[in-house]
BALOBA-1460 file (C-alpha; in Angstrom, 3 decimals):
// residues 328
<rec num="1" residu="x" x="0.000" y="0.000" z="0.000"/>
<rec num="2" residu="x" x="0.851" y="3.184" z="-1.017"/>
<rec num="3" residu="x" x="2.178" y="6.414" z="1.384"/>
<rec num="4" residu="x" x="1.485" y="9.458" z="0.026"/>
<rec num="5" residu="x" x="2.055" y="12.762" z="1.612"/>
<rec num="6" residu="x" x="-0.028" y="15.665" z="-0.240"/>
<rec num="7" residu="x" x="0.448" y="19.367" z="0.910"/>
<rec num="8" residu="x" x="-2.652" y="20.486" z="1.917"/>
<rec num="9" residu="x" x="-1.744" y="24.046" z="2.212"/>
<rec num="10" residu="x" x="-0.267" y="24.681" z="-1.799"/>
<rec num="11" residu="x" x="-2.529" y="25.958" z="-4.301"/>
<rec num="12" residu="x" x="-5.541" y="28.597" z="-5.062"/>
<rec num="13" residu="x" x="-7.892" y="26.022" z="-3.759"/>
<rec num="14" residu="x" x="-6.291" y="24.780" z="-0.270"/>
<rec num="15" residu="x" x="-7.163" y="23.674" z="1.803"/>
<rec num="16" residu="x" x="-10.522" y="22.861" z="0.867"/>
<rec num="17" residu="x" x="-10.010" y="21.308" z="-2.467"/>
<rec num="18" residu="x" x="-7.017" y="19.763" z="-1.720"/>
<rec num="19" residu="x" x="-8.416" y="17.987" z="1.219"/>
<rec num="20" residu="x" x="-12.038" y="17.329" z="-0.682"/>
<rec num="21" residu="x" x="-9.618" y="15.407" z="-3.290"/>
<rec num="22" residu="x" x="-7.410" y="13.405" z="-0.750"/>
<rec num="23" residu="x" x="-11.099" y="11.839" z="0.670"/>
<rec num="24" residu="x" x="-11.988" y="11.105" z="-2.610"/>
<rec num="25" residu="x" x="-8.429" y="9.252" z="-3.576"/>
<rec num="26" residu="x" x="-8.771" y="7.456" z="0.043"/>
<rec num="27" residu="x" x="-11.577" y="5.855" z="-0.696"/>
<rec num="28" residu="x" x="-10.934" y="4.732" z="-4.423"/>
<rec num="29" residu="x" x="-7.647" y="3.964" z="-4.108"/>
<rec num="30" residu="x" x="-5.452" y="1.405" z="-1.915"/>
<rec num="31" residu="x" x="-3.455" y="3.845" z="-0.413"/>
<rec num="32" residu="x" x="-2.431" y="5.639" z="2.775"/>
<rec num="33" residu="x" x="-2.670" y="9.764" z="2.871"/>
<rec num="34" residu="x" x="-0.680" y="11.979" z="5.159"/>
<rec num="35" residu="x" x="-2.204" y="15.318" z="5.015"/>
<rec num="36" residu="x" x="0.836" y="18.017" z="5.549"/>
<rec num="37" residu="x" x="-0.526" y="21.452" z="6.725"/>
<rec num="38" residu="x" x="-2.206" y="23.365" z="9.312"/>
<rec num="39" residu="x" x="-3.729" y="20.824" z="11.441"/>
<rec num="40" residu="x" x="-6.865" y="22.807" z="12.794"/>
<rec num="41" residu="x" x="-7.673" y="23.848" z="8.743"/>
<rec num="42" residu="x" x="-7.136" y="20.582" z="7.879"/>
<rec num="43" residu="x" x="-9.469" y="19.117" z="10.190"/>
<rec num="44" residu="x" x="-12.340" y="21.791" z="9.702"/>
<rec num="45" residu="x" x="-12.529" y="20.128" z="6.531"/>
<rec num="46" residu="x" x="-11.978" y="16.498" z="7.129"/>
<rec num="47" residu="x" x="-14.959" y="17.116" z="9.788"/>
<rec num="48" residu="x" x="-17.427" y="18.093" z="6.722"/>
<rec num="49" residu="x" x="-16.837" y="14.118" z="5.257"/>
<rec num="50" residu="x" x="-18.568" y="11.052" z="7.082"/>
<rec num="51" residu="x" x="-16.776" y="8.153" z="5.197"/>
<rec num="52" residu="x" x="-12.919" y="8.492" z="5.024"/>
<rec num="53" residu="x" x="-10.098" y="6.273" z="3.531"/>
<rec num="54" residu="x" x="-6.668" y="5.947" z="5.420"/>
<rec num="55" residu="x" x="-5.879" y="9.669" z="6.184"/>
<rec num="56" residu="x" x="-3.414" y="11.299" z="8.922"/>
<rec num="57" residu="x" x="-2.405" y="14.639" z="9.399"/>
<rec num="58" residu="x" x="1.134" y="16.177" z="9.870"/>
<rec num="59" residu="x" x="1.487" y="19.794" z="11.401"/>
<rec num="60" residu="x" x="3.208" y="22.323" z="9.115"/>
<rec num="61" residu="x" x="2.825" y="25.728" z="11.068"/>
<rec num="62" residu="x" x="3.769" y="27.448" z="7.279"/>
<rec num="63" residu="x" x="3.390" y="28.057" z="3.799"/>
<rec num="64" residu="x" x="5.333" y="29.102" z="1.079"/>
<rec num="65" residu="x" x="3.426" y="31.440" z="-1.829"/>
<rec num="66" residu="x" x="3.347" y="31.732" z="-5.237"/>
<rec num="67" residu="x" x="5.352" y="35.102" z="-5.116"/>
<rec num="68" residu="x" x="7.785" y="34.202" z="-2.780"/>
<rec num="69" residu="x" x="11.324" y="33.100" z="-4.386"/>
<rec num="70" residu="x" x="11.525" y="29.219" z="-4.278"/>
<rec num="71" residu="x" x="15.353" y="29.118" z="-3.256"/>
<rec num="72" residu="x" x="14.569" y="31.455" z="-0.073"/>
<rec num="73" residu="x" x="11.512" y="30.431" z="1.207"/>
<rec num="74" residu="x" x="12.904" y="26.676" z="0.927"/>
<rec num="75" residu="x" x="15.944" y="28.024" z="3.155"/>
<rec num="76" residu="x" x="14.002" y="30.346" z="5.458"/>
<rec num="77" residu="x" x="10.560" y="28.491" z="6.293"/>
<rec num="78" residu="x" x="12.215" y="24.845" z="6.985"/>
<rec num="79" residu="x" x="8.154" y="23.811" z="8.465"/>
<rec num="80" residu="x" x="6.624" y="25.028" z="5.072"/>
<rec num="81" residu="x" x="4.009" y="22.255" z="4.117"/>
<rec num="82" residu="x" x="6.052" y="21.854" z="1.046"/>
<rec num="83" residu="x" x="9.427" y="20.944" z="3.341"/>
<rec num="84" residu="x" x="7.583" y="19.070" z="5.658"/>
<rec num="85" residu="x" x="5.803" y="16.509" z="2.862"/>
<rec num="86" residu="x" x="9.112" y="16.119" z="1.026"/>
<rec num="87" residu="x" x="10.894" y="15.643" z="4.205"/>
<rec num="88" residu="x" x="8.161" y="12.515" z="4.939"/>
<rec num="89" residu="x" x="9.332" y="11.520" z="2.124"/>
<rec num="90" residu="x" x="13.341" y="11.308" z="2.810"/>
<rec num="91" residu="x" x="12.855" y="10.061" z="6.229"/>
<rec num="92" residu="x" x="11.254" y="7.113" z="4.277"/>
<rec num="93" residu="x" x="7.242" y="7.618" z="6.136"/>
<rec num="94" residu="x" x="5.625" y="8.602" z="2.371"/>
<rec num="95" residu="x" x="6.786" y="6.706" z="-0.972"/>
<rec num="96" residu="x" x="5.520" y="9.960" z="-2.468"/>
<rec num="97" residu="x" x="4.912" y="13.828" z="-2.549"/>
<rec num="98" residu="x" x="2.009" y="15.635" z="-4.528"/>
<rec num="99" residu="x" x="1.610" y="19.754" z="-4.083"/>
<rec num="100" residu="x" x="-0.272" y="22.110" z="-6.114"/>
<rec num="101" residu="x" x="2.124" y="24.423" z="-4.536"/>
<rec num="102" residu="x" x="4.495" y="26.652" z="-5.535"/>
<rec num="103" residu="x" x="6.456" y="25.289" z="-8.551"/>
<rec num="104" residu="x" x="10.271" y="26.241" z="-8.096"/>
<rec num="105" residu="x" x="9.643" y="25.603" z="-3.858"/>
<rec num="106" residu="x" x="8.669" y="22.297" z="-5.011"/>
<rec num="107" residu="x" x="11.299" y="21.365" z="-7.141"/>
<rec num="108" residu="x" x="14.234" y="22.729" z="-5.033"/>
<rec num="109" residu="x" x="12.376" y="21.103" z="-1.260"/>
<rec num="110" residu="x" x="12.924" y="17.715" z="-3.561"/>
<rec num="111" residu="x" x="16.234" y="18.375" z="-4.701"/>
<rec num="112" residu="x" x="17.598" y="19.945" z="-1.438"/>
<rec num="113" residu="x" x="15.284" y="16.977" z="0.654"/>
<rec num="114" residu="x" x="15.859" y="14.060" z="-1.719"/>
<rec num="115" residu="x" x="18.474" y="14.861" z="-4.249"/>
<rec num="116" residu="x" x="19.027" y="13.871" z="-7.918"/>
<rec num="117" residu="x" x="19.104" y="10.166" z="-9.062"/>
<rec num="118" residu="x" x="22.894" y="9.263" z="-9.780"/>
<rec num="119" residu="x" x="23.266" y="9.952" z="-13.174"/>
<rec num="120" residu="x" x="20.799" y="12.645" z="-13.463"/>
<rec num="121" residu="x" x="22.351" y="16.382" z="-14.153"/>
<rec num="122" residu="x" x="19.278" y="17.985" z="-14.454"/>
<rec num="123" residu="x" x="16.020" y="16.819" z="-13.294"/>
<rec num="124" residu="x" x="12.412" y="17.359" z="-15.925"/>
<rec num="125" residu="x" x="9.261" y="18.253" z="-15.277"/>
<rec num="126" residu="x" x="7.249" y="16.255" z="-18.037"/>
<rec num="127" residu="x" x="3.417" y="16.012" z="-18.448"/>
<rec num="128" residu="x" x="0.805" y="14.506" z="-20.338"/>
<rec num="129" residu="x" x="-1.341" y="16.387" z="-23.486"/>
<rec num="130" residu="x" x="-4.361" y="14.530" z="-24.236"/>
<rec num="131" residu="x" x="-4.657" y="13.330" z="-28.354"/>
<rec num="132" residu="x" x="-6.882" y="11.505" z="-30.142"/>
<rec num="133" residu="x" x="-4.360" y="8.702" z="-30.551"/>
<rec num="134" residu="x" x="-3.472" y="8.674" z="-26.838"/>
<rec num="135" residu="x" x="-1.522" y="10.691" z="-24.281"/>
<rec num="136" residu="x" x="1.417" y="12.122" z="-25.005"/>
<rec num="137" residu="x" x="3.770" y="12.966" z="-22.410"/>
<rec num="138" residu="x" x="5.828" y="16.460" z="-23.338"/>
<rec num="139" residu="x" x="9.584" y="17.704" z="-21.094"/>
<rec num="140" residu="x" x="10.614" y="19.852" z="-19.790"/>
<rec num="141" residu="x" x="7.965" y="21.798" z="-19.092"/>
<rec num="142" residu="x" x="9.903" y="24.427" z="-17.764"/>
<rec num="143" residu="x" x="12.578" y="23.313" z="-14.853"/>
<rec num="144" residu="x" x="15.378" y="23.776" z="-17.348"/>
<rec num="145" residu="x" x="15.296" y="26.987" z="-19.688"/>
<rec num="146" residu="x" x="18.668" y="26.541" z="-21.061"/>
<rec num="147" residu="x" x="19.955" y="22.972" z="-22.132"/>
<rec num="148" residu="x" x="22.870" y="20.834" z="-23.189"/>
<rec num="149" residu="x" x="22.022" y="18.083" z="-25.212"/>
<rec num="150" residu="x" x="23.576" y="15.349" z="-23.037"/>
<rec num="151" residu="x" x="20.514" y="16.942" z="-20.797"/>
<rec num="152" residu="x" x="17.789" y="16.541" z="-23.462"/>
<rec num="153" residu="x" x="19.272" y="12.741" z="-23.975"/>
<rec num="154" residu="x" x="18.467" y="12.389" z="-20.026"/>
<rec num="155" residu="x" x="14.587" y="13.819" z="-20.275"/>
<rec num="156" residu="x" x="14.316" y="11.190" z="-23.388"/>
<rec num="157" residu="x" x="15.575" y="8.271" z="-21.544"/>
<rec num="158" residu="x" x="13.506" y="9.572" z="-18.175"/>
<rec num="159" residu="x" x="10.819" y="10.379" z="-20.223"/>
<rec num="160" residu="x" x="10.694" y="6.558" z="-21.840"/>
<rec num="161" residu="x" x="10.631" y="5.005" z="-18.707"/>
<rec num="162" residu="x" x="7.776" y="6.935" z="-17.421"/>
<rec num="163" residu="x" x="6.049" y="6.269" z="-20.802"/>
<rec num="164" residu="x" x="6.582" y="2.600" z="-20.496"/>
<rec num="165" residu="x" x="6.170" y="2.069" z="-16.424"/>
<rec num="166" residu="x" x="3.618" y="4.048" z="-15.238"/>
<rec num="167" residu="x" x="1.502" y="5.304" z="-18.478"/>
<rec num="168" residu="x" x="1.849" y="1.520" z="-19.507"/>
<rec num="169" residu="x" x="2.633" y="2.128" z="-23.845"/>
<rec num="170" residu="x" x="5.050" y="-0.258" z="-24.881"/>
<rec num="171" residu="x" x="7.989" y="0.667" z="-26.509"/>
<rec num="172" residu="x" x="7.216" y="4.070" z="-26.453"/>
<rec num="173" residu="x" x="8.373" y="6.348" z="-29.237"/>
<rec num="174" residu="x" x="10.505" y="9.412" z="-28.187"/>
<rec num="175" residu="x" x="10.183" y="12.018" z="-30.615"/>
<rec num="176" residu="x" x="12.871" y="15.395" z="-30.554"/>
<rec num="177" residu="x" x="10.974" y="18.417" z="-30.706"/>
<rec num="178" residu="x" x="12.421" y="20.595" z="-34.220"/>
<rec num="179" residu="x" x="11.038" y="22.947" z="-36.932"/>
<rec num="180" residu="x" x="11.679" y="20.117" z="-39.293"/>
<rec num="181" residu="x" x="12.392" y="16.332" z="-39.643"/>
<rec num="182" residu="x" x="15.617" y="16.397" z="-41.090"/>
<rec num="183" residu="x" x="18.319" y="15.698" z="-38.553"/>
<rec num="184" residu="x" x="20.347" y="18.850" z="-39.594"/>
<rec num="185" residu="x" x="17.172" y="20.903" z="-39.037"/>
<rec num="186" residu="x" x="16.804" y="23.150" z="-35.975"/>
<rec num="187" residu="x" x="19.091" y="25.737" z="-33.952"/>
<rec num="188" residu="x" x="22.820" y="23.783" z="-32.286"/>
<rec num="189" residu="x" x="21.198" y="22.168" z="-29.449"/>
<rec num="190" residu="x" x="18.616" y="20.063" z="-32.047"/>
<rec num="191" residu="x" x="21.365" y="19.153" z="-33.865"/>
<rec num="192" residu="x" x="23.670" y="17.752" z="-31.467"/>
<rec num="193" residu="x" x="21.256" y="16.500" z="-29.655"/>
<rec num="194" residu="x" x="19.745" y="13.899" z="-32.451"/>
<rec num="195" residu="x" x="22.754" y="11.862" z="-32.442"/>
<rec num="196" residu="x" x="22.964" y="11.291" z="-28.523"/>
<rec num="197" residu="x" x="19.300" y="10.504" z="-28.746"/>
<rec num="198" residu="x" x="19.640" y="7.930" z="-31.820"/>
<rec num="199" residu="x" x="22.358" y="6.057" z="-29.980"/>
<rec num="200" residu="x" x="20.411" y="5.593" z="-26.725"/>
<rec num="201" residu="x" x="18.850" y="2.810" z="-25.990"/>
<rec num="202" residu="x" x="15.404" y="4.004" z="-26.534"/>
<rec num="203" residu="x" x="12.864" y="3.759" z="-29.449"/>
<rec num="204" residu="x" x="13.889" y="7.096" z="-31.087"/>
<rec num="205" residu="x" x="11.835" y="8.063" z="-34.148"/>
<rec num="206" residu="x" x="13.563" y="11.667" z="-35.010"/>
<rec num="207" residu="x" x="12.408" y="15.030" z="-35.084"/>
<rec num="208" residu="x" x="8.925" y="15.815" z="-34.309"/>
<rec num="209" residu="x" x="7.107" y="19.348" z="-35.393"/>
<rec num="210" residu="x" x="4.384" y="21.017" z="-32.978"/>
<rec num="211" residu="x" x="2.020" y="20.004" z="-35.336"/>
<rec num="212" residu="x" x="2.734" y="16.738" z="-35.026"/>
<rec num="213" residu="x" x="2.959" y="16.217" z="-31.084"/>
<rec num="214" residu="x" x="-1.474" y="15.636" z="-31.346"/>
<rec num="215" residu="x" x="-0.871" y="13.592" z="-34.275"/>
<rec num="216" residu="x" x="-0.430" y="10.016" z="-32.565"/>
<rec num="217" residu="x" x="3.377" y="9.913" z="-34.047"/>
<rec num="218" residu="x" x="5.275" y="9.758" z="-31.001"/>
<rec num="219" residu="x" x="4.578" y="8.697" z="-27.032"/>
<rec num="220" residu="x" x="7.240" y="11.178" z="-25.612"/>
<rec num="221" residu="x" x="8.337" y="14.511" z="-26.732"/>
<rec num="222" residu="x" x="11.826" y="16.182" z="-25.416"/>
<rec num="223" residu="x" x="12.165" y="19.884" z="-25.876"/>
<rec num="224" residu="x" x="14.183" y="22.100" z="-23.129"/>
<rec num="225" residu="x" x="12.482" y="24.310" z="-20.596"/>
<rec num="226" residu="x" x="11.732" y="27.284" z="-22.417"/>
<rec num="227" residu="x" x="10.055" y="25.530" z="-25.610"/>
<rec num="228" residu="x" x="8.528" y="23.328" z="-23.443"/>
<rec num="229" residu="x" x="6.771" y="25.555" z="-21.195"/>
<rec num="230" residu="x" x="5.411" y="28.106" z="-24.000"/>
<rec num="231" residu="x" x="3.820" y="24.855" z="-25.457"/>
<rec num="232" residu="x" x="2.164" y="23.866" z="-22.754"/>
<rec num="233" residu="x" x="0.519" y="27.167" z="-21.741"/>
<rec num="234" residu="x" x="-0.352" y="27.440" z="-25.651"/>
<rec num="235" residu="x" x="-2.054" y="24.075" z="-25.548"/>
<rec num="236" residu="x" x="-3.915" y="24.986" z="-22.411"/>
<rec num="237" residu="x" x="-5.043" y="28.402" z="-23.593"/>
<rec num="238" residu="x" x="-6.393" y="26.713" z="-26.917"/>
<rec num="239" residu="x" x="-8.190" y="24.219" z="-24.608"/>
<rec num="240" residu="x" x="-10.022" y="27.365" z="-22.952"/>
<rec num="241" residu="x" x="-10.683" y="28.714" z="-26.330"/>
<rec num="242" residu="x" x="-12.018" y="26.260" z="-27.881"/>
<rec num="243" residu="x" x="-14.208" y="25.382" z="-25.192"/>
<rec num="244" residu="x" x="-16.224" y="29.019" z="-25.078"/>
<rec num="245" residu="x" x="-15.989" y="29.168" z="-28.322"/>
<rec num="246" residu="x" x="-18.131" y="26.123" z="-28.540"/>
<rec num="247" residu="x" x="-20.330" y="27.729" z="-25.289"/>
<rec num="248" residu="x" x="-20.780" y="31.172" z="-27.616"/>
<rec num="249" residu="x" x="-22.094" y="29.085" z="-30.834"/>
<rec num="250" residu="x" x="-24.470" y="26.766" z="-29.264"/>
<rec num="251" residu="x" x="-26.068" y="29.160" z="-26.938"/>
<rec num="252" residu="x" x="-26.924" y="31.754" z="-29.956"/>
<rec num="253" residu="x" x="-30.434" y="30.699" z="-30.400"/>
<rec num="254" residu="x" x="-33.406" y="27.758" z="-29.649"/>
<rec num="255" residu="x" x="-32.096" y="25.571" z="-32.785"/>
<rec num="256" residu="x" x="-28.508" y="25.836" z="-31.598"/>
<rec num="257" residu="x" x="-29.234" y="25.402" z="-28.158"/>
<rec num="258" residu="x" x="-31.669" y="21.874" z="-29.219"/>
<rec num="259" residu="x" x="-28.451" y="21.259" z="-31.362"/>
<rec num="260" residu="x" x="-26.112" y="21.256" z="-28.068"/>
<rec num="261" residu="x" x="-28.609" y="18.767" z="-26.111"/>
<rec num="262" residu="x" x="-28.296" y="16.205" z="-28.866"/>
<rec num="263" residu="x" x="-24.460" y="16.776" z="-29.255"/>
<rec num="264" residu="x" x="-24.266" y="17.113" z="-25.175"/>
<rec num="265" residu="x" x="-22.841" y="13.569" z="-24.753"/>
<rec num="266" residu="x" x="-20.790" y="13.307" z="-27.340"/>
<rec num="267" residu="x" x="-19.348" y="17.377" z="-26.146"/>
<rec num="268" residu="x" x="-19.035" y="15.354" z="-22.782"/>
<rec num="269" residu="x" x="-16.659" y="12.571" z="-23.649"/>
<rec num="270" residu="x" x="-14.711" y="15.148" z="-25.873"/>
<rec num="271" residu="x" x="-14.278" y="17.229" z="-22.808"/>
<rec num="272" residu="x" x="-13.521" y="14.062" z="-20.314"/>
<rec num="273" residu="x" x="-10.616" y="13.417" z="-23.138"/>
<rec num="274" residu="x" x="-8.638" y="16.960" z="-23.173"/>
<rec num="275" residu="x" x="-9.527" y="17.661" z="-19.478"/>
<rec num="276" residu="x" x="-6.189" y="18.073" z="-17.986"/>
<rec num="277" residu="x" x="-7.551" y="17.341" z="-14.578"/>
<rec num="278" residu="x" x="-7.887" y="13.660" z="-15.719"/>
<rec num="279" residu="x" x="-4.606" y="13.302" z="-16.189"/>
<rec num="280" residu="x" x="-3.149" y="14.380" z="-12.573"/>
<rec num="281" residu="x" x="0.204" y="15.974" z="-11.579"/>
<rec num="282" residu="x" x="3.295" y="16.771" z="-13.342"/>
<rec num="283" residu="x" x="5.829" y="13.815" z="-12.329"/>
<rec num="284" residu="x" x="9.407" y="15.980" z="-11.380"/>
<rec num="285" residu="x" x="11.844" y="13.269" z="-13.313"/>
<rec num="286" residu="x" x="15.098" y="13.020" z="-12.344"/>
<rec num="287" residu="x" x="14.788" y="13.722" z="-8.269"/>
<rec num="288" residu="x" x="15.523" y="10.675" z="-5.652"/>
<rec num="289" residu="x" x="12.065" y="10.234" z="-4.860"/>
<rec num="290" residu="x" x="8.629" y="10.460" z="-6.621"/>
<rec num="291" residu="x" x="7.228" y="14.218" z="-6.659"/>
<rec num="292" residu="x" x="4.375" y="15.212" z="-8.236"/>
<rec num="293" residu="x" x="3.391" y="18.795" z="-9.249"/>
<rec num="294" residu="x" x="-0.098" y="19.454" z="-9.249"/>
<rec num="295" residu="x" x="-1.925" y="22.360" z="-11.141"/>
<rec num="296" residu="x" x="-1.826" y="25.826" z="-9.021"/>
<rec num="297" residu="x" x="-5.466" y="25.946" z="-9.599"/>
<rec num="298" residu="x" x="-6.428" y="22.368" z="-9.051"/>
<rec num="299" residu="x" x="-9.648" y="21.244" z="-7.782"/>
<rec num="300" residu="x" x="-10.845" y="18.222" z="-5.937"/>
<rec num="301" residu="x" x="-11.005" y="16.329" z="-9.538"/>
<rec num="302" residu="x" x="-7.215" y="16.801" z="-10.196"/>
<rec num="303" residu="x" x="-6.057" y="16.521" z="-6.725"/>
<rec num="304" residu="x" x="-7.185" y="12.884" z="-6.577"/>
<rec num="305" residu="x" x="-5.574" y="11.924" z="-10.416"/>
<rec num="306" residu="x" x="-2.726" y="13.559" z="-9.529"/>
<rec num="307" residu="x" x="-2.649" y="11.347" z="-5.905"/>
<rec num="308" residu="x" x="-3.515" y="8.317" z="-8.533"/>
<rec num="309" residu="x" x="-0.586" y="8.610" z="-10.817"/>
<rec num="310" residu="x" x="1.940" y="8.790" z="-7.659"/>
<rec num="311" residu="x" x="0.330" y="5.617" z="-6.744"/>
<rec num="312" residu="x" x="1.117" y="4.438" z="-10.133"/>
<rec num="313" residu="x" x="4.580" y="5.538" z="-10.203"/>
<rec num="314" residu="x" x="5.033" y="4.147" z="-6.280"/>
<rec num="315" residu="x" x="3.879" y="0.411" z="-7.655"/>
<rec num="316" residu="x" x="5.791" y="0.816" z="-10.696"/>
<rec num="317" residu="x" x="9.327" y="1.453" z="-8.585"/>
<rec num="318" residu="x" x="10.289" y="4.817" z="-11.420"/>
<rec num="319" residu="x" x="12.952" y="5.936" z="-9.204"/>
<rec num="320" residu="x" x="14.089" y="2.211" z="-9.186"/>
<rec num="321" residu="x" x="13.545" y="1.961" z="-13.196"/>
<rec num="322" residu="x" x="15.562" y="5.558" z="-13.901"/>
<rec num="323" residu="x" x="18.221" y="4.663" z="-11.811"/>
<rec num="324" residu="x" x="18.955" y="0.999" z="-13.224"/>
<rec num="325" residu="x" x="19.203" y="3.913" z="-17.062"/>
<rec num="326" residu="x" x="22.622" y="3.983" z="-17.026"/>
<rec num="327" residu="x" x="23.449" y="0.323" z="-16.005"/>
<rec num="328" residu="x" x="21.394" y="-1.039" z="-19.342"/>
């Protein structure tokens, strides 16, 4: 059984949300929670739920923001909910960390608490975009702006393990993000990068253009930080586009509004397909323990997928299958 400690206190929605979440993931999933936060908030909301999974509480008397610099407040506020959680996680009482926290705090609690896997320079943040084909998991999202390409080799051998292990797609196909599919397309760092990722022992495809990442053509997709991130918050803005777009049309008059209550379920699986709360948390590849980033503005919904998919990664051993990388 899994041991999960989720901070209670990160994100637009906490604690409410996060804590509405963690009773839903208790009770669907085999797992143990530690809620990390103020204990007194916490419980005001545990107390509004009869039925309750396997749930504790562990005091953290602070919180780190959004607007607070991740390096500092790490430093400064050692009981941050965001310290405390990772630290359940080093002194081996959690297998696993989710937050909807503050990104950066996040990332550098896990790599001052936990470390980096041996091996790994620079530790990912990867996550999943929803196609008609499948998921497709996409890194870095953002964790590393500027890149070597022995580090983009790392996020594509990470990346296939998380592929494989945890979102179960055989032999996944790792695709390098370019403005072309010729290997001598792209700025330096595409170029020198193919070869590295062509010799690893991974199923490299080649180059892979944004228009092709929905397409179904590759699993995994390996881009540095700065790419990575301005694709993500593209994708999700067209999400949010075309959705009231869609709203706007079909509530223009009686015909289009009988048109949207035949088309309702079909809208409704569409939306259950690029809903990003479905998917969970951001896994944090590369760190000595499994972290998962949840959205700043998750809800209940996401809270509990992202608690899911750290149970996944738990039962799948993905520190144990990134670290046994270099030893293939």
């Amino acid at each position: 059984m899994s041991r999960i400690a989720v901070d209670a206190m990160g994100g637009d929605f906490a604690p409410g949300e996060i804590v509405k979440g963690a009773v839903q993931a208790s009770l669907e999933f085999p797992i143990e929670l530690i809620l990390v936060g103020d204990r007194q908030a916490i419980q005001r909301e545990l107390d509004r739920y009869g039925k309750k999974g396997r749930l504790s509480v562990s005091h953290a008397a602070e919180v780190i923001g959004n607007d607070e610099s991740p390096v500092s407040a790490v430093k400064q506020k050692k009981n941050a909910s965001i310290n405390v959680a990772v630290s359940l996680v080093k002194d081996k009482e959690a297998d696993a960390v989710v937050s909807a926290g503050n990104t950066g705090a996040l990332m550098t609690a896990g790599l001052f608490g936990l470390g980096r896997i041996p091996g790994v320079e620079r530790p990912a943040i990867a996550t999943i975009f929803p196609t008609p084909a499948g998921p497709v998991l996409l890194l870095d999202m953002g964790a590393n702006v500027d890149c070597k390409p022995k580090h983009l080799l790392q996020f594509g051998e990470m990346g296939a393990q998380y592929a494989e292990h945890v979102m179960h797609i055989k032999n996944p196909r790792v695709g390098l993000l370019n403005i072309g599919e010729e290997k001598e397309k792209g700025n330096q760092l595409a170029v020198e990068s193919w070869p590295l990722l062509k010799s690893a022992r991974i199923n490299f495809v080649g180059n892979v253009e944004s228009k092709e990442i929905l397409s179904g053509k590759v699993d995994v997709v390996v881009a540095d930080g700065f790419v990575g991130n301005l694709i993500l918050k593209f994708g999700e803005s067209i999400s949010a586009f075309i959705v009231t777009l869609l709203k706007e049309e079909l509530m223009k008059n009686l015909l289009s509004k009988f048109a949207a209550l035949l088309l309702l379920p079909a809208l409704n699986r569409i939306k259950k397909k690029v809903d990003y709360d479905e998917f969970g948390g951001a896994p944090m590849l590369g760190i000595n323990g499994i972290v998962y980033k949840a959205h700043g503005r998750a809800k209940a919904k996401a809270v509990k997928n992202a608690i899911r998919v750290a149970h996944e990664a738990v039962k799948a051993d993905l520190v144990g299958c990134i670290s046994r990388i270099e030893k293939k």
